[in-house]
N, C-alpha and C positions, 0 to 999 in steps of 0.2 A: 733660755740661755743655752742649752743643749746646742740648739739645730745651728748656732754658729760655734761651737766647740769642734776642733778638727780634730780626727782619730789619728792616733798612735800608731805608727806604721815602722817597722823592723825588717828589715833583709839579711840574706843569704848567701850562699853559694859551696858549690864545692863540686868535687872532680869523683867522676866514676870511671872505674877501670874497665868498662867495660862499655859495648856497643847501647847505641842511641835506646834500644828496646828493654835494656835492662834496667834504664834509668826509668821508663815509663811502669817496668812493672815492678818496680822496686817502688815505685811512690804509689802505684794503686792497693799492692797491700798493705802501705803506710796508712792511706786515706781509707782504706776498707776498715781500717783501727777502727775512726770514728767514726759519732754516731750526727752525724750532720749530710746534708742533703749537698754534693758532688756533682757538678758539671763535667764531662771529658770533653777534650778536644783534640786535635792531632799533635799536640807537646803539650800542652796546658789539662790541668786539674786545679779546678775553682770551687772553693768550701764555704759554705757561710755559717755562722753561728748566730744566737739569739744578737750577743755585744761586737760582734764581730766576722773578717773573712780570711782566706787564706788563697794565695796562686802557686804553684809550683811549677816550673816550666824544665823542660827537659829539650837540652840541644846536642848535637855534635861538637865535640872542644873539636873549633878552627886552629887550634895553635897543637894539636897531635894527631895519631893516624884515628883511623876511623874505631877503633876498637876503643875508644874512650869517649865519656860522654860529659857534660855539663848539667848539674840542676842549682836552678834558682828558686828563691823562696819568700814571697813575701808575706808578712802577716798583719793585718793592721787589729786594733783595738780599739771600742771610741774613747776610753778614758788612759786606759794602762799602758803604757810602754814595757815595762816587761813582760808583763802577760804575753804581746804578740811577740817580743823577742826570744821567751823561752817555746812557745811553738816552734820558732823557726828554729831554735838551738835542737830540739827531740826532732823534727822532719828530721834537720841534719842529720843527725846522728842515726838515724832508720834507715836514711836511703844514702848519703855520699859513705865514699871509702874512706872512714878517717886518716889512714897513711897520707892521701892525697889532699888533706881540704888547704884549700889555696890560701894567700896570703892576707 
């Protein structure tokens, strides 16, 4: 029954006041927190857990100057919907500026 059960998948976003590399090291010492095994890539950070994963992506906001940046956040879980939602809600909250989180 499981292996056609689809995971619980929750998103993100929000706004950094600051250039593309603050965003990237603002989420490594989010993901340095846990204790889960970490992929880096050149914007992407990919977490896996025993029930579950996590992406965090980090871009340049197209819509400001270059001294603000973008992170998105996805989380799934294979049963829970909050469970991955309240990850994405704590990422948030570690790494975007909350003055700015978007609408």
């Amino acid at each position: 029954m499981s292996a056609i059960a689809s995971p619980k998948i929750a998103s993100g976003d929000g706004v950094i006041n600051a250039a593309l590399s603050t965003c990237l090291t603002r989420t490594d010492a989010f993901v340095n927190t846990l204790d889960v095994s970490v992929e880096r890539g050149e914007i992407v950070r990919t977490g896996y857990f025993g029930d579950g994963s996590f992406r965090i992506l980090c871009y340049p906001n197209p819509y400001a100057s270059s001294e603000q940046s973008l992170v998105v956040i996805f989380a799934a879980h294979e049963s829970n919907l909050d469970v991955a939602d309240a990850f994405v809600q704590i990422a948030l909250s570690e790494i975007a500026d909350p003055e700015l989180a978007l609408p």
